[in-house]
Biopython code that builds the backbone (N, CA, C, O; Angstrom):
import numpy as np
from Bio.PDB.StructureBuilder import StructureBuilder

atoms = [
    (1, "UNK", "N", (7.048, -14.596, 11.747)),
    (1, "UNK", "CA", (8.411, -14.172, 12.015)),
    (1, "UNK", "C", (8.724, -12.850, 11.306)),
    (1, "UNK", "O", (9.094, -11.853, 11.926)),
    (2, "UNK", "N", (8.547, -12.892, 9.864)),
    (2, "UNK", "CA", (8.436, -11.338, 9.286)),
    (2, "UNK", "C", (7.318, -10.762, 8.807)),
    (2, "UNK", "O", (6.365, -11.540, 8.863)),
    (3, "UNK", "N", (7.068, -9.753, 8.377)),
    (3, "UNK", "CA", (5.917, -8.746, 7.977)),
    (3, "UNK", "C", (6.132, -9.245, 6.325)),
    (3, "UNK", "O", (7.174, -9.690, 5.844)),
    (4, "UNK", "N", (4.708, -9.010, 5.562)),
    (4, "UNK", "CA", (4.729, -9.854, 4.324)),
    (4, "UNK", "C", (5.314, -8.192, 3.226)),
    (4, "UNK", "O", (5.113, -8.276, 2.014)),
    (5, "UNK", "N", (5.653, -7.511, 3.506)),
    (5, "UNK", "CA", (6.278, -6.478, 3.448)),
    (5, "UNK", "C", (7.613, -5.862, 3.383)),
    (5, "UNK", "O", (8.078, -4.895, 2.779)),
    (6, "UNK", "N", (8.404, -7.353, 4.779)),
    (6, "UNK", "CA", (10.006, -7.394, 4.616)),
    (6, "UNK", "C", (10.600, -7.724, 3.235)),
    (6, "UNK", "O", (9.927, -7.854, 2.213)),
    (7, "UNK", "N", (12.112, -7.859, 3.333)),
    (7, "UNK", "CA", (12.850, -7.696, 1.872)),
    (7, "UNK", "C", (12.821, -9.325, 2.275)),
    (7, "UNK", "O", (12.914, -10.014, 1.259)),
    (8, "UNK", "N", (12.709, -10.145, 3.569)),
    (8, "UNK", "CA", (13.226, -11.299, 4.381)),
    (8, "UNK", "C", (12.144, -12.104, 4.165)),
    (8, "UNK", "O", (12.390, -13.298, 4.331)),
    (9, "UNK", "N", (10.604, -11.733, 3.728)),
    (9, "UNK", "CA", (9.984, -12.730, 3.832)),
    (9, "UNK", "C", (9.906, -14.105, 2.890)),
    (9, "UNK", "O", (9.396, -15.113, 3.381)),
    (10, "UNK", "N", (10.363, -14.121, 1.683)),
    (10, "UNK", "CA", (10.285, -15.151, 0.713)),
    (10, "UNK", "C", (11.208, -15.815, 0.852)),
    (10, "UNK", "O", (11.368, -16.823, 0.164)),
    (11, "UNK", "N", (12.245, -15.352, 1.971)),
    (11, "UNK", "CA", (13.511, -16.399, 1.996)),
    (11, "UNK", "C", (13.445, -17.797, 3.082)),
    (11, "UNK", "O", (12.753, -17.873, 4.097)),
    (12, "UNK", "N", (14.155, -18.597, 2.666)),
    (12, "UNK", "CA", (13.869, -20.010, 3.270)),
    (12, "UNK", "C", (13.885, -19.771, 5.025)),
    (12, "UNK", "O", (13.967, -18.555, 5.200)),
    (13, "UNK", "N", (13.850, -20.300, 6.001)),
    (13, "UNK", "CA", (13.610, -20.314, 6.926)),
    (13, "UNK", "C", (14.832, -21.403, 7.275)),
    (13, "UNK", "O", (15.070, -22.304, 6.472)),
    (14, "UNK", "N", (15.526, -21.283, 8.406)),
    (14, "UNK", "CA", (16.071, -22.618, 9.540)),
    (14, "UNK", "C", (16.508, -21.918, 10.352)),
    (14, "UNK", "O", (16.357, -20.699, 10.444)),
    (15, "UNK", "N", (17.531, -23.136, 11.522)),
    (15, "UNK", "CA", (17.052, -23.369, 12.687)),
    (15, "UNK", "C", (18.572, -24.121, 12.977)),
    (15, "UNK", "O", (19.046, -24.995, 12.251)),
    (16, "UNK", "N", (19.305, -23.494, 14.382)),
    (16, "UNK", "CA", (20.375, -23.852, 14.236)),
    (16, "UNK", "C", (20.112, -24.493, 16.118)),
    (16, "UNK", "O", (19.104, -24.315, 16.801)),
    (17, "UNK", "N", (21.068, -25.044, 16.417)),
    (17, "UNK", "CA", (20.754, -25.485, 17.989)),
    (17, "UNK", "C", (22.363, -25.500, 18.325)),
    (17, "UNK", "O", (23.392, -26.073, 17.966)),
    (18, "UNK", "N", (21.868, -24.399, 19.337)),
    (18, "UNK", "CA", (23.356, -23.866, 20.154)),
    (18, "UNK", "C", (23.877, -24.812, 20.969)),
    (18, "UNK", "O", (23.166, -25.760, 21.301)),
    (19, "UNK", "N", (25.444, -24.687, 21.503)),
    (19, "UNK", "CA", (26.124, -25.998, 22.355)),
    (19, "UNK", "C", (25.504, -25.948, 23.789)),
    (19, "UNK", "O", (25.957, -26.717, 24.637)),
    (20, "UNK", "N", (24.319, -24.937, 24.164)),
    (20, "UNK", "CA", (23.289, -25.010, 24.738)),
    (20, "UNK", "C", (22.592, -25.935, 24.955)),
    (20, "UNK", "O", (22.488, -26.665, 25.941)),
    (21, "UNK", "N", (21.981, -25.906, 23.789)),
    (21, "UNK", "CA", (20.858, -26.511, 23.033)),
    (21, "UNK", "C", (19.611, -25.980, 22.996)),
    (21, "UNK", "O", (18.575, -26.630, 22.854)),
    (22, "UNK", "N", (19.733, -24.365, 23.170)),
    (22, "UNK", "CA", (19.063, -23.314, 22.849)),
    (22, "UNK", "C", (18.810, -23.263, 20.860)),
    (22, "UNK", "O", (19.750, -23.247, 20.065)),
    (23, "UNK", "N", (17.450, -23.249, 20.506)),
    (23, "UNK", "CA", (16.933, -23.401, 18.889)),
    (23, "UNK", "C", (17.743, -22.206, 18.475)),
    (23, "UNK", "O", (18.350, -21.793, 19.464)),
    (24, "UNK", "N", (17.984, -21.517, 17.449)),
    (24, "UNK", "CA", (18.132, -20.061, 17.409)),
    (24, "UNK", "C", (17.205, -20.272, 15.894)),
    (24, "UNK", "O", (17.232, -21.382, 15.362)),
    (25, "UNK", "N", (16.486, -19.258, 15.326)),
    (25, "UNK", "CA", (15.384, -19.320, 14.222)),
    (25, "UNK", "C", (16.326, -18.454, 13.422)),
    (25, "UNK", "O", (16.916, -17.619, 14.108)),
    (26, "UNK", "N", (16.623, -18.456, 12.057)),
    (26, "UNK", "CA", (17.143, -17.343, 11.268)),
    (26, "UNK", "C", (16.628, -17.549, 10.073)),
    (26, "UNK", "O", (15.949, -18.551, 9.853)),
    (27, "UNK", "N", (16.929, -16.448, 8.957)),
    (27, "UNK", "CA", (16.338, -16.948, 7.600)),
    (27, "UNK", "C", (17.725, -16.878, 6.624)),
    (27, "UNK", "O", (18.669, -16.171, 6.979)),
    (28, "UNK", "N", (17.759, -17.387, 5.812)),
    (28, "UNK", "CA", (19.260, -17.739, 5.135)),
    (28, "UNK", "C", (19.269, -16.634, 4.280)),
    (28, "UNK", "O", (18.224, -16.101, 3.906)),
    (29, "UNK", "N", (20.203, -16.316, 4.001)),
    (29, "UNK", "CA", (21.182, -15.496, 3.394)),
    (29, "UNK", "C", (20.528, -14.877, 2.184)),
    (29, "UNK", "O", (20.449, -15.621, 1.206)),
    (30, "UNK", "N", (19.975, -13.479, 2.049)),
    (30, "UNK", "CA", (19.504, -12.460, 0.875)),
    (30, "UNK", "C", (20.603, -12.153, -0.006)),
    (30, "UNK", "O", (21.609, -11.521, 0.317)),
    (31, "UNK", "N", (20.324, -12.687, -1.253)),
    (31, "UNK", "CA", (20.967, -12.236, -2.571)),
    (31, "UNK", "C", (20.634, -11.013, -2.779)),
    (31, "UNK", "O", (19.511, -10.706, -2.380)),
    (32, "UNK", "N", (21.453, -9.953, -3.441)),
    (32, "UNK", "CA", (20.450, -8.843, -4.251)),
    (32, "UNK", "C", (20.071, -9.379, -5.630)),
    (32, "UNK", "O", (20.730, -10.246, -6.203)),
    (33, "UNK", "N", (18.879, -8.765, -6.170)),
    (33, "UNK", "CA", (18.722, -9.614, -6.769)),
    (33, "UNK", "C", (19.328, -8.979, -8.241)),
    (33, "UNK", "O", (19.136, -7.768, -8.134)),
    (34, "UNK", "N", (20.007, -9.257, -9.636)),
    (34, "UNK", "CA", (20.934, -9.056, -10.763)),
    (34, "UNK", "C", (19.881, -8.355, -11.949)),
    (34, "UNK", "O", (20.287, -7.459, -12.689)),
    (35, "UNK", "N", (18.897, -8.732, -11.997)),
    (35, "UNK", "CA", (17.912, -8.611, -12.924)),
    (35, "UNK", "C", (17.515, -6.898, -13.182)),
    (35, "UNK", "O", (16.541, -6.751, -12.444)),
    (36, "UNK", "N", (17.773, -5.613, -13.824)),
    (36, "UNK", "CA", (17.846, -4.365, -14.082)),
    (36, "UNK", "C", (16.297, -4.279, -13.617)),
    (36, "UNK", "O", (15.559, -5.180, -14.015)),
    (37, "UNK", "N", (15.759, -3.268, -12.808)),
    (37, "UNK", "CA", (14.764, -3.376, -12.473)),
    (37, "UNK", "C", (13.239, -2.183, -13.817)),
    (37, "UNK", "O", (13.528, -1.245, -14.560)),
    (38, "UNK", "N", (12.337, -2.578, -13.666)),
    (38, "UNK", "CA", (11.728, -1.669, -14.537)),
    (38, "UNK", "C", (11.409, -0.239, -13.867)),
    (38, "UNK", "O", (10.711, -0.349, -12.859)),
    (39, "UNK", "N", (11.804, 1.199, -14.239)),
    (39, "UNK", "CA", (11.694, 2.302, -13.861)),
    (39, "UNK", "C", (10.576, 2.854, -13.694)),
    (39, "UNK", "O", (9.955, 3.143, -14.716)),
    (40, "UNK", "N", (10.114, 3.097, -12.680)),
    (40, "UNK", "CA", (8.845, 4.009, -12.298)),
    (40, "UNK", "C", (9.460, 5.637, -12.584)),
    (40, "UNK", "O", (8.932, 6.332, -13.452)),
    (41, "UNK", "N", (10.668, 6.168, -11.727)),
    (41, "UNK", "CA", (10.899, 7.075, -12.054)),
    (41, "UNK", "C", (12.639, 7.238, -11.785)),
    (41, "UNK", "O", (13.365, 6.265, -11.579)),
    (42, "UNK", "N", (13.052, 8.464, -11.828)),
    (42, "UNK", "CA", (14.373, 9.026, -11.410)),
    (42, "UNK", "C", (14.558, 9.732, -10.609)),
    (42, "UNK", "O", (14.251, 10.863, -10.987)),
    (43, "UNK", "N", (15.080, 9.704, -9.181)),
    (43, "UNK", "CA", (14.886, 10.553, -8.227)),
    (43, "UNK", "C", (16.920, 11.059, -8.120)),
    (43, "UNK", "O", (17.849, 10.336, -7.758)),
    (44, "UNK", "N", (16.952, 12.249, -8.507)),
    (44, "UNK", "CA", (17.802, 12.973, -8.401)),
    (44, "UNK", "C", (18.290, 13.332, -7.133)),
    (44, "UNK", "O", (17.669, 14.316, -6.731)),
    (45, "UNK", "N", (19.316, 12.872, -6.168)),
    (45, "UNK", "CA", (19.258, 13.386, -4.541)),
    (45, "UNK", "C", (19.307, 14.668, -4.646)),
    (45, "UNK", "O", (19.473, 15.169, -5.758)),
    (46, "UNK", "N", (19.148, 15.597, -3.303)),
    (46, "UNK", "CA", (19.175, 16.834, -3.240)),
    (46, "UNK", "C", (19.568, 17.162, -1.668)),
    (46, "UNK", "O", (18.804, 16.606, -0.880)),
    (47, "UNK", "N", (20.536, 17.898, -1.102)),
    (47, "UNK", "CA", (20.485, 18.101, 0.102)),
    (47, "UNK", "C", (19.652, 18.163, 1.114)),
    (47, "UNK", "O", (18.688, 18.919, 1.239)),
    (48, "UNK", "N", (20.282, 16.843, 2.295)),
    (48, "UNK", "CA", (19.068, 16.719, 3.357)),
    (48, "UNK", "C", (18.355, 15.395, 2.720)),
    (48, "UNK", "O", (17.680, 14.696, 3.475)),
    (49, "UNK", "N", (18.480, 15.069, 1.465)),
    (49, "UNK", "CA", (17.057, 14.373, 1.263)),
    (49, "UNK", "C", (17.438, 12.370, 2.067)),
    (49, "UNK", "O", (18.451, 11.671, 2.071)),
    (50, "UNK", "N", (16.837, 12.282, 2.297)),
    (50, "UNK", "CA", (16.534, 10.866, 3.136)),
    (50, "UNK", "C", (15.787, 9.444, 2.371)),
    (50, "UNK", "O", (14.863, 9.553, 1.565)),
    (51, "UNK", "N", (16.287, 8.336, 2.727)),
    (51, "UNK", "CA", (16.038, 7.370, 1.487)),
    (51, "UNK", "C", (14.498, 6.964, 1.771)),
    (51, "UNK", "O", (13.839, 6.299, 0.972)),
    (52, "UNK", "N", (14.022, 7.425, 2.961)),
    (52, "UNK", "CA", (12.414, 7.148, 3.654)),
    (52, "UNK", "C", (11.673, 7.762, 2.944)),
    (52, "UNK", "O", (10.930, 7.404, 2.031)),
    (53, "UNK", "N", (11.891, 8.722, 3.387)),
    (53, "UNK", "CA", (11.404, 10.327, 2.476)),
    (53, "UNK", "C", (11.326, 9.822, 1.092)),
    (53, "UNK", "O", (10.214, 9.773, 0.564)),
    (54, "UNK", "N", (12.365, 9.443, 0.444)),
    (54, "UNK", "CA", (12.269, 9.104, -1.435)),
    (54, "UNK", "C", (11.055, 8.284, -1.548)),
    (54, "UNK", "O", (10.139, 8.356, -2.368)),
    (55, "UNK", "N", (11.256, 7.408, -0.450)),
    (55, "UNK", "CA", (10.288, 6.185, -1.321)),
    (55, "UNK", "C", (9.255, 6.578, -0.373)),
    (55, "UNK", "O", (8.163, 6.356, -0.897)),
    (56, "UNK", "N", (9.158, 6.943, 0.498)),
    (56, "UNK", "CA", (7.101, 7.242, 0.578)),
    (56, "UNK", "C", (6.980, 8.195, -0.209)),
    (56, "UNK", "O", (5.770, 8.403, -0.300)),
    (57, "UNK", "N", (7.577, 8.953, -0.883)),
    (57, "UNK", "CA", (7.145, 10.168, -2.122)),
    (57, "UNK", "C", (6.993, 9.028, -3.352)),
    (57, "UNK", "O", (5.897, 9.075, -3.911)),
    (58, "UNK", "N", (7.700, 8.261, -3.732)),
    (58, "UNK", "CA", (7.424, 7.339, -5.123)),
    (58, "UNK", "C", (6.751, 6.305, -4.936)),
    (58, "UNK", "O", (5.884, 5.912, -5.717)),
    (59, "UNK", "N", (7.261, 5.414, -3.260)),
    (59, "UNK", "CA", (6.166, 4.238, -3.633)),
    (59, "UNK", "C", (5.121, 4.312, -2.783)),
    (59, "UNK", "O", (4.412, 3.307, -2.820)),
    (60, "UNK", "N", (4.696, 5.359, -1.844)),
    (60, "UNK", "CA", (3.842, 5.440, -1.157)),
    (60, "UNK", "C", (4.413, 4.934, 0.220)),
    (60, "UNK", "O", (3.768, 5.370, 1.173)),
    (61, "UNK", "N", (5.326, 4.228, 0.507)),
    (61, "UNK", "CA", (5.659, 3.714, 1.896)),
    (61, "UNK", "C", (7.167, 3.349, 2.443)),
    (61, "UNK", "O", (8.016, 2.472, 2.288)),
    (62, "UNK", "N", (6.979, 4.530, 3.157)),
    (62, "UNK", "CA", (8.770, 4.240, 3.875)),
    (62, "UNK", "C", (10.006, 3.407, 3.766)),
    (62, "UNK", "O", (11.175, 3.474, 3.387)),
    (63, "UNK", "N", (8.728, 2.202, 4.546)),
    (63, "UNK", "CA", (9.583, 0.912, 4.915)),
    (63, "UNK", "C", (9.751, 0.253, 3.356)),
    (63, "UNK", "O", (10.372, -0.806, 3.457)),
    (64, "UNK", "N", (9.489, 0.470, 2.334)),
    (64, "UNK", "CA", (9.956, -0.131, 1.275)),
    (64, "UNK", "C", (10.959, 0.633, 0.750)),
    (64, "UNK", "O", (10.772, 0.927, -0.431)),
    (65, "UNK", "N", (12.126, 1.119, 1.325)),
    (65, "UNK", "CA", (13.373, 1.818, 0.822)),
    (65, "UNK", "C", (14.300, 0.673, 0.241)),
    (65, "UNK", "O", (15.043, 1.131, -0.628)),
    (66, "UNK", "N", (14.539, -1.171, 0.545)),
    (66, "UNK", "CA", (15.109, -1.921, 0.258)),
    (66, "UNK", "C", (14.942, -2.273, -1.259)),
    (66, "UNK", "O", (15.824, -2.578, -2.061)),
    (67, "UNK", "N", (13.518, -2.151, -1.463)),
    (67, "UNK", "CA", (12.981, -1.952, -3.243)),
    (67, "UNK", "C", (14.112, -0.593, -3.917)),
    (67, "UNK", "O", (14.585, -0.634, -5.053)),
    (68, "UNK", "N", (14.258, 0.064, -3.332)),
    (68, "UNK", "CA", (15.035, 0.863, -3.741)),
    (68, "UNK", "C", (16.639, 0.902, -4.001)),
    (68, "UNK", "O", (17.402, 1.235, -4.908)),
    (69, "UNK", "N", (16.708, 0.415, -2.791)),
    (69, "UNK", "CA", (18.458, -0.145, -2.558)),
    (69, "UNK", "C", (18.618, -1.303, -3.836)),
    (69, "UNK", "O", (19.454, -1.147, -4.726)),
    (70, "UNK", "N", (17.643, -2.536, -3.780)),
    (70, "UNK", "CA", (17.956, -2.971, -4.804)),
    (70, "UNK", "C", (18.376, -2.790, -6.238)),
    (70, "UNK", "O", (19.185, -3.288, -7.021)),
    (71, "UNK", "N", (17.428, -1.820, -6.225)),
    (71, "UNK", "CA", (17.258, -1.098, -7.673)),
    (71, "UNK", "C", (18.604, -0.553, -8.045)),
    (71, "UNK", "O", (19.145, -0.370, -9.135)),
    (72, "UNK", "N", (18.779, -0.458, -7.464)),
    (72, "UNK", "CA", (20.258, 0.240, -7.416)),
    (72, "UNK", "C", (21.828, -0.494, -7.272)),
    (72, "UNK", "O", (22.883, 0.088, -7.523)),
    (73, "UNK", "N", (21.699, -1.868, -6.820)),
    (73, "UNK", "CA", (22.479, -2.407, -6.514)),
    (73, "UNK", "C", (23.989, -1.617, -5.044)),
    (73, "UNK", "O", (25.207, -1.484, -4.924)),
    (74, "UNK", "N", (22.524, -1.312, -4.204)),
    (74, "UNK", "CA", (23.128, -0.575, -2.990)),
    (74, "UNK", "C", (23.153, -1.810, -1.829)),
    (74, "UNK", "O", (22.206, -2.596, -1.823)),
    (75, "UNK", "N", (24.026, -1.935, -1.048)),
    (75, "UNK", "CA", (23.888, -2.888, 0.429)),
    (75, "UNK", "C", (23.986, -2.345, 1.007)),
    (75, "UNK", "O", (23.600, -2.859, 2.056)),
    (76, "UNK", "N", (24.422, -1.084, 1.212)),
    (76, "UNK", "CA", (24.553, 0.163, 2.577)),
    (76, "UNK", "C", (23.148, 1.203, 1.832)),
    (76, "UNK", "O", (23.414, 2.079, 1.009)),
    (77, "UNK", "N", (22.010, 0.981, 2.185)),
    (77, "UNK", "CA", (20.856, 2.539, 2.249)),
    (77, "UNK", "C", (21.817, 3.887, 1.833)),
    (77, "UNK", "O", (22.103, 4.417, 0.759)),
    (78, "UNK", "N", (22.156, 4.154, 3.244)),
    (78, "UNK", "CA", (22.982, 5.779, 3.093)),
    (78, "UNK", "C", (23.847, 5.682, 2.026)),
    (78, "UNK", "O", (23.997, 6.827, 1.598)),
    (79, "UNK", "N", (24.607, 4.761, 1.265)),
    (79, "UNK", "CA", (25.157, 5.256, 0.167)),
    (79, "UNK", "C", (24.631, 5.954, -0.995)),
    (79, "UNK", "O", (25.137, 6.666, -1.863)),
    (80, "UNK", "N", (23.213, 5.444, -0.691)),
    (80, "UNK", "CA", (22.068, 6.108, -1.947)),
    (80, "UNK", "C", (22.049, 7.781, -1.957)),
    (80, "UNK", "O", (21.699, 8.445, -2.932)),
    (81, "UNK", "N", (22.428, 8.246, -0.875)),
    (81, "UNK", "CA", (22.230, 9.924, -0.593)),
    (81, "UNK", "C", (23.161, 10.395, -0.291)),
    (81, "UNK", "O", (23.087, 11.620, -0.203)),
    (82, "UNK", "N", (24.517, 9.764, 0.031)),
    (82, "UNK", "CA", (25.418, 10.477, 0.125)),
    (82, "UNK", "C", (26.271, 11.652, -0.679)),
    (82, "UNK", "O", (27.144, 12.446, -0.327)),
    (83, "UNK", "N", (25.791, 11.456, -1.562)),
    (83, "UNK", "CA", (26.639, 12.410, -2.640)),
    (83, "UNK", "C", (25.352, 12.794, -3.446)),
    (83, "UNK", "O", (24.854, 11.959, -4.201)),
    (84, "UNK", "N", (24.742, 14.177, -3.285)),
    (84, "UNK", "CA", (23.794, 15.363, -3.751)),
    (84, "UNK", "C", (24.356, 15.325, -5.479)),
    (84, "UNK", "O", (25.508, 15.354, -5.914)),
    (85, "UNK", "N", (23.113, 15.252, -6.167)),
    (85, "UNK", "CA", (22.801, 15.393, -7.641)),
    (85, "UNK", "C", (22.853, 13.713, -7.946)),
    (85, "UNK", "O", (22.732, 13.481, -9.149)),
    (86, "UNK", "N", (22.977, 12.753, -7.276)),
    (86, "UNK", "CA", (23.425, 11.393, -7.649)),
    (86, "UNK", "C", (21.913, 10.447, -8.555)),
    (86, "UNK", "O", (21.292, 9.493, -8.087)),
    (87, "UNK", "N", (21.726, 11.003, -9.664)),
    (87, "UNK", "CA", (20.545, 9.823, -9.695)),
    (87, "UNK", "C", (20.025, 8.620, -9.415)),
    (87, "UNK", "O", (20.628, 7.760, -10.058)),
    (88, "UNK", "N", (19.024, 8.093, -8.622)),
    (88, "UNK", "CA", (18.052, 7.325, -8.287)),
    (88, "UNK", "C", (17.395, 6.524, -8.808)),
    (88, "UNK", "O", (16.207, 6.773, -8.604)),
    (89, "UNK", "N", (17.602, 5.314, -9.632)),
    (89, "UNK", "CA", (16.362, 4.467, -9.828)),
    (89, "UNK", "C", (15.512, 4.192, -8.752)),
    (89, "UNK", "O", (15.785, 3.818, -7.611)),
    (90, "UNK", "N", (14.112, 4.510, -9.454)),
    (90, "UNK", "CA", (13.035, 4.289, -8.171)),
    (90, "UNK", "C", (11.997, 3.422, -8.928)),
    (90, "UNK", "O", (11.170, 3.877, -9.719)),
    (91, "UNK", "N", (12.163, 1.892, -8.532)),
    (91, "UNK", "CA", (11.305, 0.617, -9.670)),
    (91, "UNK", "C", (10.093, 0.625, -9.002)),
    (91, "UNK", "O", (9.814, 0.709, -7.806)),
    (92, "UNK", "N", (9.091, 0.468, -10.511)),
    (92, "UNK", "CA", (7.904, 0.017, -10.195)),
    (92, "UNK", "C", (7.079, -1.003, -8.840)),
    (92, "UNK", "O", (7.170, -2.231, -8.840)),
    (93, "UNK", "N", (6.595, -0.519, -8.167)),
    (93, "UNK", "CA", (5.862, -1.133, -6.982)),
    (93, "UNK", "C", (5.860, -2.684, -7.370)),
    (93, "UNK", "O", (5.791, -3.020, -8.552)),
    (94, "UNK", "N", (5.943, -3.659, -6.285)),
    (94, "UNK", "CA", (5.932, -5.091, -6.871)),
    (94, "UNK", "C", (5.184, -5.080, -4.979)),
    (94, "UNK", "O", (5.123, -4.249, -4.072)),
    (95, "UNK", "N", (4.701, -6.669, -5.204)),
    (95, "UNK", "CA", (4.240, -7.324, -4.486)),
    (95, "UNK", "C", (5.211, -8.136, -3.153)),
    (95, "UNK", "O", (6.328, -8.359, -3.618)),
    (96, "UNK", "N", (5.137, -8.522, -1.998)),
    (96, "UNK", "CA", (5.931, -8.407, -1.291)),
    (96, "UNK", "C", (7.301, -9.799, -2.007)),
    (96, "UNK", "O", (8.378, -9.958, -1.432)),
]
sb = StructureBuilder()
sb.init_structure("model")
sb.init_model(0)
sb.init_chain("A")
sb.init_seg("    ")
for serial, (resi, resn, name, xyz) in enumerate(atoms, 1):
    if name == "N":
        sb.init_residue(resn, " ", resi, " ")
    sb.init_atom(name, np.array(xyz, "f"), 0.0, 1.0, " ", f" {name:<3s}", serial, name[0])
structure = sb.get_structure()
C-alpha cells in the first residue's frame, strides 16, 4: 500500500465499509512527532529555493522533504520557504 520510504508506512492500517458496502483501506491518523530532532545541518532559505531541492542537497533524496517538515514542526511543506533568510533544521538521515 505504501513505499517503505513514506512518512505513512509505520502507521497502523484499517478498513472502513461504506453504506455501499464498498471496503475503503486507509491508514490512521500521523502525529508529528514532539521529540527535537538531532541536526545534520542548517539550511538557511534563499530565494527560489524549494523544499525538494533542500533535502536532495542534505539527505540525498527529494521525496524525504517530510523528515524535514518534521524537523521543524511544519504541516504545510511551503511554509518552510516562504519567508527568505528563515533557518532550516535539516535532521540526520533515519531509516524509513
Amino acid at each position: 500500500m505504501l513505499q517503505r520510504t513514506s512518512r505513512y508506512y509505520n502507521l497502523e492500517r484499517a478498513e472502513w465499509t461504506a453504506p455501499d458496502g464498498r471496503t475503503v483501506l486507509y491508514v490512521r491518523r500521523r502525529f508529528i512527532p514532539r521529540a527535537p530532532p538531532v541536526a545534520l545541518a542548517e539550511h538557511v532559505v534563499a530565494a527560489g529555493d524549494r523544499l525538494d531541492n533542500i533535502t536532495a542537497r542534505h539527505l540525498g533524496d527529494p521525496e524525504q522533504f517530510w523528515r524535514v517538515c518534521d524537523a521543524n514542526g511544519a504541516v504545510r511543506p511551503d511554509e518552510l520557504t516562504e519567508r527568505v533568510g528563515r533557518p532550516i533544521v535539516i535532521p540526520l538521515p533515519q531509516g524509513p
